[in-house]
Structures are given as C-alpha cells and as structure tokens.
BALUMBA-946538 format. One record per residue: residue in one letter; x, y, z of N, C-alpha, C in turn. Coordinates in steps of 0.001 Angstrom, whole numbers, padded with zeros to 6 digits, always signed. Last residue first. Example, Ala and Ser with C-alpha at 12.3 -4.5 7.8 and 13.67 -1.06 7.14 Angstrom:
BEGIN
s+012850-002250+007080+013670-001060+007140+012900+000030+007870/a+013190-005690+007800+012300-004500+007800+013200-003300+007800/
This chain:
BEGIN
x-064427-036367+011605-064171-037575+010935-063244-037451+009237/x-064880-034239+012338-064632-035026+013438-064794-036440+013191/x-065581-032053+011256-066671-032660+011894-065988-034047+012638/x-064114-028709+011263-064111-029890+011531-064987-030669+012266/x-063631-026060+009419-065014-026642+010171-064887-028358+010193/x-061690-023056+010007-062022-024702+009500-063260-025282+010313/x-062629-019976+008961-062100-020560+010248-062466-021995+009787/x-060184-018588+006330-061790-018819+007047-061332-019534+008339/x-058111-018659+004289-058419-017790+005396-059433-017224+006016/x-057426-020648+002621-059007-019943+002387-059207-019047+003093/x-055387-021602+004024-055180-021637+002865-056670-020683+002342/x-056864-023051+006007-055818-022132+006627-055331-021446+005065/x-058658-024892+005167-058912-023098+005645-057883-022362+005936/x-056761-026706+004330-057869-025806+003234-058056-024714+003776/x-055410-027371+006492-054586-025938+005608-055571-025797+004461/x-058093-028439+007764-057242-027683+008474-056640-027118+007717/x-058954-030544+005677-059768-029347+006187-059421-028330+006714/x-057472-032782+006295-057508-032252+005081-058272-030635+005224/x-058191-033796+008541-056883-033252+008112-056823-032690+007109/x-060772-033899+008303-060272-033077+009133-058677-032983+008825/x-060742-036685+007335-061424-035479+006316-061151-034365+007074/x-058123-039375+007828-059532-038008+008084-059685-037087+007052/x-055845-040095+007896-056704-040657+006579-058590-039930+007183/x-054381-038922+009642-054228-038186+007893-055323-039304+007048/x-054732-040030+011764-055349-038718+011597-055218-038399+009902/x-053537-042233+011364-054819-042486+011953-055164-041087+011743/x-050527-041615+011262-051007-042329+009876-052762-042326+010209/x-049996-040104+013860-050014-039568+012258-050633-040488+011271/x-050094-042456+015450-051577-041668+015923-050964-040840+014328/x-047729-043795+014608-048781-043980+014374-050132-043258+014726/x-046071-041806+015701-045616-041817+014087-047572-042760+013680/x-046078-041413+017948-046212-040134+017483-046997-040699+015905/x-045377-043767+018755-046739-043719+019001-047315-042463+018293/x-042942-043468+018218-043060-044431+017650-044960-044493+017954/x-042420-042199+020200-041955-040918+018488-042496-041985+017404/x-041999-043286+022529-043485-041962+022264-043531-041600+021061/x-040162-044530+022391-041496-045192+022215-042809-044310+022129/x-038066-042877+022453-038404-043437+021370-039950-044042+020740/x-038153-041989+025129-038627-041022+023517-038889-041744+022417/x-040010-043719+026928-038767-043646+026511-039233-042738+024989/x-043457-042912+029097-042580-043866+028005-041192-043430+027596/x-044695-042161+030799-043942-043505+031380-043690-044278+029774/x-045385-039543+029759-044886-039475+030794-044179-041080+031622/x-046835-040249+027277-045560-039703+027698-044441-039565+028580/x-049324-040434+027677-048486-042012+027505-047052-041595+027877/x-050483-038432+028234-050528-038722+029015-049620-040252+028832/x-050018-037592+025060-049562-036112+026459-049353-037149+027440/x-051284-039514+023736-050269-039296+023910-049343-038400+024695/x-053685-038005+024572-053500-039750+025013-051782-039872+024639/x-054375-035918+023233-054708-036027+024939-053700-037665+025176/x-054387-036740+020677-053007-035774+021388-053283-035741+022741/x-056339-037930+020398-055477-038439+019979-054235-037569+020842/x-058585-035867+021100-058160-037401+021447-057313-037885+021360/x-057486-034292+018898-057311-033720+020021-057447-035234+021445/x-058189-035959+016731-057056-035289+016190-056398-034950+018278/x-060803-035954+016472-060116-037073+016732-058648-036838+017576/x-061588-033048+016180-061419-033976+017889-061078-035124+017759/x-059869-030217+015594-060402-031518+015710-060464-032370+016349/x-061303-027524+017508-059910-028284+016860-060741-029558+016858/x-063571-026583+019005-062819-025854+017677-062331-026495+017455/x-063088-027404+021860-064361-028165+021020-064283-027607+019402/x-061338-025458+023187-060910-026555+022403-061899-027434+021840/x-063221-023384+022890-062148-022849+022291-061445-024803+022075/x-065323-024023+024829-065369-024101+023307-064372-023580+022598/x-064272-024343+027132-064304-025897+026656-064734-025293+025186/x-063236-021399+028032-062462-022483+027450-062768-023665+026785/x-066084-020501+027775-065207-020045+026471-063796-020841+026727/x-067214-022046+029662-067461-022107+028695-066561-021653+027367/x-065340-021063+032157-065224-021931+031868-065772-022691+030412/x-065912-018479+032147-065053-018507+031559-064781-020003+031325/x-068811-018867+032264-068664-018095+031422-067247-018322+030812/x-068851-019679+035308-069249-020227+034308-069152-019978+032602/x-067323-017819+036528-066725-019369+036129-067287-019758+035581/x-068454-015190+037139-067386-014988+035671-066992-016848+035691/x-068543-014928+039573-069593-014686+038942-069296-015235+037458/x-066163-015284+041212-066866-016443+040992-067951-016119+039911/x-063324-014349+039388-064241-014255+039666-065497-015387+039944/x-060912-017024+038544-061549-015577+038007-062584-015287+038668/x-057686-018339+037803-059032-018542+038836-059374-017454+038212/x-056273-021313+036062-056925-020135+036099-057673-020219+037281/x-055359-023940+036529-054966-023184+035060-055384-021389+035484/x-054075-025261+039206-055416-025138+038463-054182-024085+037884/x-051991-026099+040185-052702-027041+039975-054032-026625+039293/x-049822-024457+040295-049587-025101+039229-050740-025827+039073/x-049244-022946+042633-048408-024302+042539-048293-024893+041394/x-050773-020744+041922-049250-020648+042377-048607-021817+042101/x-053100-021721+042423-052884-021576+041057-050970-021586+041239/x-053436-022715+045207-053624-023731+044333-053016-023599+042576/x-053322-020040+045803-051881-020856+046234-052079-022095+045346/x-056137-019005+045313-054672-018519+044536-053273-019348+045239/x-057233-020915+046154-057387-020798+044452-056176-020635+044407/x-056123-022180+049363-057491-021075+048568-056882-021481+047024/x-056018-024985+051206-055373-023777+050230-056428-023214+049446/x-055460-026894+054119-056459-026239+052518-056129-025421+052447/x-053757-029475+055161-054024-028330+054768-055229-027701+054041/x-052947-032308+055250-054273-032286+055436-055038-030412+055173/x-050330-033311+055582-051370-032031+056683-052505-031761+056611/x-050181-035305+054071-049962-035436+055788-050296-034264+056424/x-051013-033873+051876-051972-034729+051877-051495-035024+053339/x-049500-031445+051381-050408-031393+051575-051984-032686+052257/x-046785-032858+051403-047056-031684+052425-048904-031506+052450/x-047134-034881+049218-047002-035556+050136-047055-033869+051369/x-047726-032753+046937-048356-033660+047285-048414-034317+048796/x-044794-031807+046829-046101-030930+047477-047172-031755+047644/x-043025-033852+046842-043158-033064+047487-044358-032337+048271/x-044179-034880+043912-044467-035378+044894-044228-034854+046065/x-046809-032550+041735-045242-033102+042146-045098-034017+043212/x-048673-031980+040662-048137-030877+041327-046895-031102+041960/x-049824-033718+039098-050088-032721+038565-048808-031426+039542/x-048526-035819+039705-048394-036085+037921-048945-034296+038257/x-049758-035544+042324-048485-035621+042079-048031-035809+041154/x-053079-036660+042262-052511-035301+042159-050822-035303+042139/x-053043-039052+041017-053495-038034+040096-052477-036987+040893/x-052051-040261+043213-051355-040999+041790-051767-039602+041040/x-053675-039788+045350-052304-039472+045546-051556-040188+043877/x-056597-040719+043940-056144-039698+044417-054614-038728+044277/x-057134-043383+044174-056142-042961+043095-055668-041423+043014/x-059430-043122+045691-059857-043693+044480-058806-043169+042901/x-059029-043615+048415-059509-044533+047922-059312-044751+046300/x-056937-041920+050467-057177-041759+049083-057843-043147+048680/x-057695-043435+053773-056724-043264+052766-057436-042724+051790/x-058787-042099+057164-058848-042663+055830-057875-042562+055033/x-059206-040790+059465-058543-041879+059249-058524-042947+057926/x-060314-037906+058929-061175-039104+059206-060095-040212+059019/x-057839-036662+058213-058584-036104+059154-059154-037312+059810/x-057250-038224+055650-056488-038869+057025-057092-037847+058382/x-058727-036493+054012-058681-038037+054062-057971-038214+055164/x-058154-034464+052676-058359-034018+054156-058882-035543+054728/x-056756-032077+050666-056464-033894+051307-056885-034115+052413/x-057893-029241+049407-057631-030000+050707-057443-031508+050041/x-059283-026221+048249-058556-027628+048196-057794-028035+049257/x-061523-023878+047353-060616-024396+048599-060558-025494+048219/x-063358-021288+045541-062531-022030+045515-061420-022759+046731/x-063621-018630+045157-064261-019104+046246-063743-020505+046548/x-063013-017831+042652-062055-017067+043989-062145-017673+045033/x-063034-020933+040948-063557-019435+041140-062707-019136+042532/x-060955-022494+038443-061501-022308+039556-061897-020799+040146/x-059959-025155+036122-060488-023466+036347-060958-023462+037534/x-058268-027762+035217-058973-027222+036351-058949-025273+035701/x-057486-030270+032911-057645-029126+033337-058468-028599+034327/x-058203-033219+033344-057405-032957+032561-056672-031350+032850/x-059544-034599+036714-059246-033734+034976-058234-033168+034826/x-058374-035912+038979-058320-036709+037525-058901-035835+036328/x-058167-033512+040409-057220-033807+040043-057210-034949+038683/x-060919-033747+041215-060399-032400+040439-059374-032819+039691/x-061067-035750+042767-061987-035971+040990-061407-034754+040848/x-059611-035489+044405-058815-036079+043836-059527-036513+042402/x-061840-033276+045885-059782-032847+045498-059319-033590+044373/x-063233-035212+046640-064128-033674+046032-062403-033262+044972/x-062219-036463+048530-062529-037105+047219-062646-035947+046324/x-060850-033760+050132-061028-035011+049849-061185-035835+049002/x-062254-030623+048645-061622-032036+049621-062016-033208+049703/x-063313-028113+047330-063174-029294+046895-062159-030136+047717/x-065670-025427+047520-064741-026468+048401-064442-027660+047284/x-066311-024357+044374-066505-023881+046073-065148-025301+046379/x-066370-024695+041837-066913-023879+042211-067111-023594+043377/x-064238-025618+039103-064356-025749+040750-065113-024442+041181/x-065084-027675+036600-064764-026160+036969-065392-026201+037918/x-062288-029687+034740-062799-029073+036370-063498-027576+036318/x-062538-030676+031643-061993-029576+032958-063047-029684+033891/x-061244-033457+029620-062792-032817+030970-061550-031577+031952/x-060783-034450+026235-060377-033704+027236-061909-033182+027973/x-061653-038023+026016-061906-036158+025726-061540-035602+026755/x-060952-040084+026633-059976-039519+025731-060389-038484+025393/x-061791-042345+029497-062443-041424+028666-061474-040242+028002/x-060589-043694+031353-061530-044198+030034-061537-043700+028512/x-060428-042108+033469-059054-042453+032439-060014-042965+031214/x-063490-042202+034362-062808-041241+033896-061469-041216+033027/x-063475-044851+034891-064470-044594+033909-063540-043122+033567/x-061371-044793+037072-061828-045884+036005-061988-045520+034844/x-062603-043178+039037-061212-042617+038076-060798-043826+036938/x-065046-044351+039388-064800-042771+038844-063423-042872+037908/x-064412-047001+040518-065478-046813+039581-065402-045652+038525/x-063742-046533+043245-063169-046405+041934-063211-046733+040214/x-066144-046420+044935-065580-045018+044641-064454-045281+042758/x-066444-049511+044135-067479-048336+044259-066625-047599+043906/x-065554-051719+043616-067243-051342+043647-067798-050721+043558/x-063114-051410+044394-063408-051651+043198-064365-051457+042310/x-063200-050962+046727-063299-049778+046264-063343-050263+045039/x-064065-053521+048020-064915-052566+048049-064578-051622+047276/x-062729-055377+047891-063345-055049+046816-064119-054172+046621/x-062092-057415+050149-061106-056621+049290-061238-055510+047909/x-064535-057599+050893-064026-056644+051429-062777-055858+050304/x-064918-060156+049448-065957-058748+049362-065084-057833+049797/x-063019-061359+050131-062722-061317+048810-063580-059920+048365/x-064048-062834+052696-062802-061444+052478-062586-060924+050879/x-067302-062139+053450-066104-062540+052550-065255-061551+052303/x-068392-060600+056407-068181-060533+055061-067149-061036+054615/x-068050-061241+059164-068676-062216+058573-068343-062104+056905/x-067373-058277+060110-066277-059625+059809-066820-060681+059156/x-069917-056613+059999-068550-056754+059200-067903-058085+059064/x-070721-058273+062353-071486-058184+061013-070532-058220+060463/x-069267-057520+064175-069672-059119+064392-070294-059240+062825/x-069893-054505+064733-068580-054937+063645-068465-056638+063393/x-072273-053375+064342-071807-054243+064890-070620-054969+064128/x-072145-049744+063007-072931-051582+062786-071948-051921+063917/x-071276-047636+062954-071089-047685+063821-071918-049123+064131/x-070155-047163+060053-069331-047889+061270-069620-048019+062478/x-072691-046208+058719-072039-047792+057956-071078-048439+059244/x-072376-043726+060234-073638-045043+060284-073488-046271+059923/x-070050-042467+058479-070309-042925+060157-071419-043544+060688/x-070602-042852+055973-069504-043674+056571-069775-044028+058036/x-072589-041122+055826-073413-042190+055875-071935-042996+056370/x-071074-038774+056856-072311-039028+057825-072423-040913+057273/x-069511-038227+054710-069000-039026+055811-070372-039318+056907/x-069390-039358+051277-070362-038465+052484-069911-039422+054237/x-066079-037915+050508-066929-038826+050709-068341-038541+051756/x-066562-034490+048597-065714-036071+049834-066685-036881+049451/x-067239-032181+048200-066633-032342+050120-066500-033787+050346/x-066964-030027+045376-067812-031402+046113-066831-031714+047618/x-067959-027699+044992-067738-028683+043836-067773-029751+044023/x-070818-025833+046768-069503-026874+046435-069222-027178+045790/x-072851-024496+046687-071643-023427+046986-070710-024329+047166/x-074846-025936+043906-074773-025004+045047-073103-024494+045552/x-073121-028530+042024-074639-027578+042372-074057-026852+043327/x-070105-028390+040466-070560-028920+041590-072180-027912+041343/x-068430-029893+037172-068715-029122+038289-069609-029185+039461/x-066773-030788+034541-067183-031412+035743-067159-030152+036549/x-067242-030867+030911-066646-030654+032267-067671-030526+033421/x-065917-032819+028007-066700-032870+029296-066456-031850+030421/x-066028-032097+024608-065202-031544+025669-066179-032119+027025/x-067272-033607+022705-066065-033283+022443-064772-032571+023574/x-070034-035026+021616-069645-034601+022557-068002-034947+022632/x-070928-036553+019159-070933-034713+019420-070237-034014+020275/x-070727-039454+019998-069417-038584+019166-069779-036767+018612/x-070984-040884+022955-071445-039439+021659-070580-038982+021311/x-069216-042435+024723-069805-043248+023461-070674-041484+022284/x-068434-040901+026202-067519-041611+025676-067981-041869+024267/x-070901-039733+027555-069969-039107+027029-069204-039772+026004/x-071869-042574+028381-072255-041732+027397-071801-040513+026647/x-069898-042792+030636-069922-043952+029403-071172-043373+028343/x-070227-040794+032144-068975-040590+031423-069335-041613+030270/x-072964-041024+033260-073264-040538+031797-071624-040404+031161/x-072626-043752+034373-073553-043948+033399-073145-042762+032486/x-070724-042933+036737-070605-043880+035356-071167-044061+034770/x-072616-040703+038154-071264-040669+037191-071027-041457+035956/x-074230-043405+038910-074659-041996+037830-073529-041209+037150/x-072635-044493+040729-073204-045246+039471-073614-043983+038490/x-072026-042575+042649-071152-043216+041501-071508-043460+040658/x-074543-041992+043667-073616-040656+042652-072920-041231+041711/x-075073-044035+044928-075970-043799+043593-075302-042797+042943/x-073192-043828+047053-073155-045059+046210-073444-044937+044770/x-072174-040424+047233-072429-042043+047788-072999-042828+046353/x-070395-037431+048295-070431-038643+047181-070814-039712+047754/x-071448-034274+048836-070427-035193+049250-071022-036852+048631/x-072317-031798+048043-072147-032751+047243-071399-033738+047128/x-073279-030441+050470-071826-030274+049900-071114-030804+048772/x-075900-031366+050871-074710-032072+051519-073475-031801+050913/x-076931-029907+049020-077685-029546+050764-076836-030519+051729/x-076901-030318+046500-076077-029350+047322-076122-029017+048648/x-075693-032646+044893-076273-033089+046207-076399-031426+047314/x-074830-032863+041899-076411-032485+042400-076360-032733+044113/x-072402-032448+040320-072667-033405+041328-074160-031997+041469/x-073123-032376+036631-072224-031748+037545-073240-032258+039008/x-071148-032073+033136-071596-033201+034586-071831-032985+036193/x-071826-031707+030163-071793-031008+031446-072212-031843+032444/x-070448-031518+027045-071215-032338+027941-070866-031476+029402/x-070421-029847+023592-069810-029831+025343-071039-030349+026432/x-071329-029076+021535-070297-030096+021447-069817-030506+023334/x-074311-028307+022412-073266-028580+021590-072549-029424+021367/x-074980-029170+025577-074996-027899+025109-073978-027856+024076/x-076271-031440+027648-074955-031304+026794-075732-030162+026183/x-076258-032943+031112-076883-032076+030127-075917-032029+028991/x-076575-033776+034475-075714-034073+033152-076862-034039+031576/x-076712-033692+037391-077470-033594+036301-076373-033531+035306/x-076897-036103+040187-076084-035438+038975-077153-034913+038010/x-078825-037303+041640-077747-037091+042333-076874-036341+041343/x-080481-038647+039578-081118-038171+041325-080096-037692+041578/x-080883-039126+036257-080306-038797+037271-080783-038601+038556/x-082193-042291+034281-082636-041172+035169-082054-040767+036278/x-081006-043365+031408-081011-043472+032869-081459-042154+033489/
C-alpha cells in the first residue's frame, strides 16, 4: 500500500510509524486511519519486526482529530444527516477513528510513543494506547475533546486511567488542561523526557535494548502484564504456567543460559 499521510519504514528489528500531516499538526482523517491500519497489520504480520514506535512529522506528534474537516462535515444541512440509517450512525466510530485502538490492542509487540511536540486530544489517547511513552522537553498533553464538545471516540478515557489512574484522568479530561513533559513524567505517564535534539536517539536505544530479548518470549510477557490487571492470581499463575510450556519448546530458550553460561551476549532469532 502506498502511504500519503504516514510514513512507515523499518530499520532492523524496529518498525517506525509516524503521522505525516505536518502542515496540520498531524491532526487525523479518514485516509490516516486506514494507513495506520494497513501498516500495524504489517507490523503484526513481520516477524523481523519486534518493537513498533509511533511518532509525529514536523513540530507535532499529533493535535486530534482534524477539526477543520469536522467543522465542514457540520456545517451540511443537518436534513442530510438525519436521513442516514441509524445503524450508519451508530457506527461511525467503528469505521473509523476506532479502527486505531483496535488494530493497536491487536498488536503483542511492544510500541513506544515517541512524543515529539503537542499531543491532544486524539493525538493524547494514541499516546496513551502505547505501551511506553518517551517524550521531548517540547512535549504537551491535553484531553482537550470536550473544548469542541466532543467525547474520547476512540477508548481514550479506558487507556489513559490503566496508565495514570482515575482521579487524574477524570481532572484532566473535565479541564481539558495541558501539561508540559515534566508534570506528564511526575504523574507517571511518560517513562522519560530528554532533550528534544536527543528523542530520536534516545528513543532508538530504548526500542533496541528491548528488540535484544526474545521476542516470542517478550510478546508473550507484554500480554500477560496486560491480562493481569482483570484477572484473579490464580488465573494469571494459570496463564503464567501456559505462556511457560509455549516458550520452552523455542530455540530461544535454550539460547538464553547457553550465553549466559558462554558469557557472550545471546542471539535470539525468535523462534
């Protein structure tokens, strides 16, 4: 498929996705989605590709929904609107925006964020569906969805409160606030900030520090991190016990105390 709105490249073991719109903040429409979902479902499906991360072109990571085209879509004759089957309507986000956090849960490789300017709104709640966030000094987060009378379309308020709690969630998303890096790091929601010159760099030496470990192995432990949280110990020690019998019949398990035992660095291919 041929990108217009994303470029998405891979360098190794590490896929790179990152919104293309920069002369609109890389605020999100129809064709972004679909392009998203084309290359996460290529991510998914290359088994080279071991770490995804998500970043923005120019001085955004991304600003939303594109509200210009929202405000042309509303200012139709609403005699139009209503004509649409209600079944269409009910479906719109099905169609579209949530399409992302869809395709994104999908997907069992660990993806960091690396936030390179504004991120609100939608821009906020694709931060929040990775796994990990890095962010540069330049860095701003917001809920800024009810500014424009809107809700979180695309699971938003579900991601960010697994990451920062519900409290702070619910202060930030009825105020609509924005917070720089460093209150964002304070709270817990990004891992790191560093220099903006220094995000690409540091964001690389994180996705290849975990593109090192095995990646079934790290699939496997991403998915149980996240089953965790709505299961009973038992039922996690009982998911523990089977993701163990699925990794020990690898050639990577075996590979790990060879080197650790050879005192080299292990070279896991990830089968």
């Amino acid at each position: 498929m041929e990108f217009k709105e994303i470029i998405y490249k891979k360098d190794g073991h590490i896929a790179y996705l990152t919104f293309n719109r920069p002369e609109a903040l890389n605020a999100i429409t129809p064709t972004m989605v679909d392009e998203w979902v084309a290359a996460l479902t290529d991510a998914k499906r290359d088994t080279d590709v071991r770490v995804l991360v998500v970043t923005g072109a120019g001085r955004a990571f991304c600003a939303g929904a594109d509200v210009k085209g929202l405000a042309k879509r509303d200012s139709r004759d609403l005699s139009v609107e209503e004509e649409r089957p209600l079944a269409e309507k009910l479906n719109i986000g099905r169609q579209g925006i949530q399409k992302i956090p869809r395709s994104l849960e999908d997907l069992d490789k660990p993806i960091i964020a690396s936030v390179n300017g504004p991120a609100v709104g939608g821009g906020m709640d694709i931060a929040s569906m990775c796994d990990i966030r890095i962010a540069s000094e330049k860095a701003r987060f917001g809920m800024s969805h009810l500014r424009i009378s809107r809700f979180s379309m695309d699971g938003g308020y579900w991601f960010l409160q697994r990451v920062i709690g519900k409290a702070k969630t619910l202060e930030l998303v009825l105020t609509c606030r924005i917070i720089d890096a460093s209150e964002a790091s304070q709270m817990g929601y990004v891992s790191k900030v560093v220099p903006h010159e220094q995000l690409e760099a540091a964001t690389k030496e994180l996705a290849t520090q975990i593109s090192k470990n095995p990646p079934i192995a790290v699939q496997l432990a991403k998915r149980l991190i996240y089953h965790a949280e709505g299961s009973t110990l038992d039922e996690l020690l009982e998911e523990v016990e089977l993701s163990h019998v699925l990794i020990e019949g690898t050639e990577d398990y075996k590979e790990g105390p060879r080197a650790f035992v050879e005192k080299r660095e292990p070279q896991y291919k990830g089968r």
